[in-house]
Every structure is written in C-alpha cells, then in structure tokens.
C-alpha positions in Angstrom: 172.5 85.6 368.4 174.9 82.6 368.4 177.5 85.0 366.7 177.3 87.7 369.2 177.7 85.2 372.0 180.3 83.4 370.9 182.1 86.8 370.2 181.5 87.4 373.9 182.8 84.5 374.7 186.3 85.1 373.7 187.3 88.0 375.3 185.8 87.0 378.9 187.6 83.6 379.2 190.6 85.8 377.9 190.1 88.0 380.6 189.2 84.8 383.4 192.4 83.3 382.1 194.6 86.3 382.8 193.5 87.8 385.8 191.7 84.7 387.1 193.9 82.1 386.2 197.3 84.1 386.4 198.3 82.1 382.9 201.1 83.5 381.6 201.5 81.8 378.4 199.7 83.4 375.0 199.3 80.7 373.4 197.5 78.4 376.5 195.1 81.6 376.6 194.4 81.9 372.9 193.8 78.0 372.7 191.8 78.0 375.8 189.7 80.5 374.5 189.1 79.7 371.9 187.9 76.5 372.3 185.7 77.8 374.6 183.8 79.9 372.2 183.8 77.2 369.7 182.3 74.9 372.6 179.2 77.9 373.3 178.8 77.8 369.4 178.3 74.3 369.1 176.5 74.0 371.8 173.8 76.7 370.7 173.3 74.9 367.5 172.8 72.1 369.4 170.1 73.5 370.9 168.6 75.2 368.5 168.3 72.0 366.0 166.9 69.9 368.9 164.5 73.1 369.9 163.6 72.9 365.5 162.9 69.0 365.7 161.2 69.1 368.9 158.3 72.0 367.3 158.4 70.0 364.3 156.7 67.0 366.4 154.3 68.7 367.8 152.7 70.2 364.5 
C-alpha cells in the first residue's frame, strides 16, 4: 500500500506542477516530485510504526 501510493504520488504532483504550476523547468518538476513522494513514503511509515507501538500498548 505505501508503494502504490507513493507511485501515485509522482505522476499527480508532476501533473499539478505542469498544468497547475505552469513550471517550465524539468528538472524543478522531477525534484519537486520527487520529494514529494518520498515525503508521503516517510510519512506512512511514520504512521504505521506509531499505529504498531500504539497496539503493542494496549495488549
């Protein structure tokens, strides 16, 4: 699941960049883009460890 949403991730903030954003510049969208899929990544795990200690407590 964290995969397939980081996978989504990429091409929509491609697309908000171009058509959104009017960037011109390749390389701005790749790096933006990038980073934000790395960011939902991260973020997931986050969750997902905090969601794994916090069941861990209650047992």
């Amino acid at each position: 699941m964290q995969e397939l949403l980081t996978a989504i991730t990429y091409p929509i903030v491609w697309l908000i960049c171009s058509y959104v954003l009017k960037i011109e510049s390749g390389l701005a969208k790749l790096l933006i883009s990038l980073t934000a899929a790395i960011l939902v990544y991260v973020l997931i795990g986050i969750k997902s460890t905090t969601q794994g200690e916090k069941d861990k407590k209650e047992e």
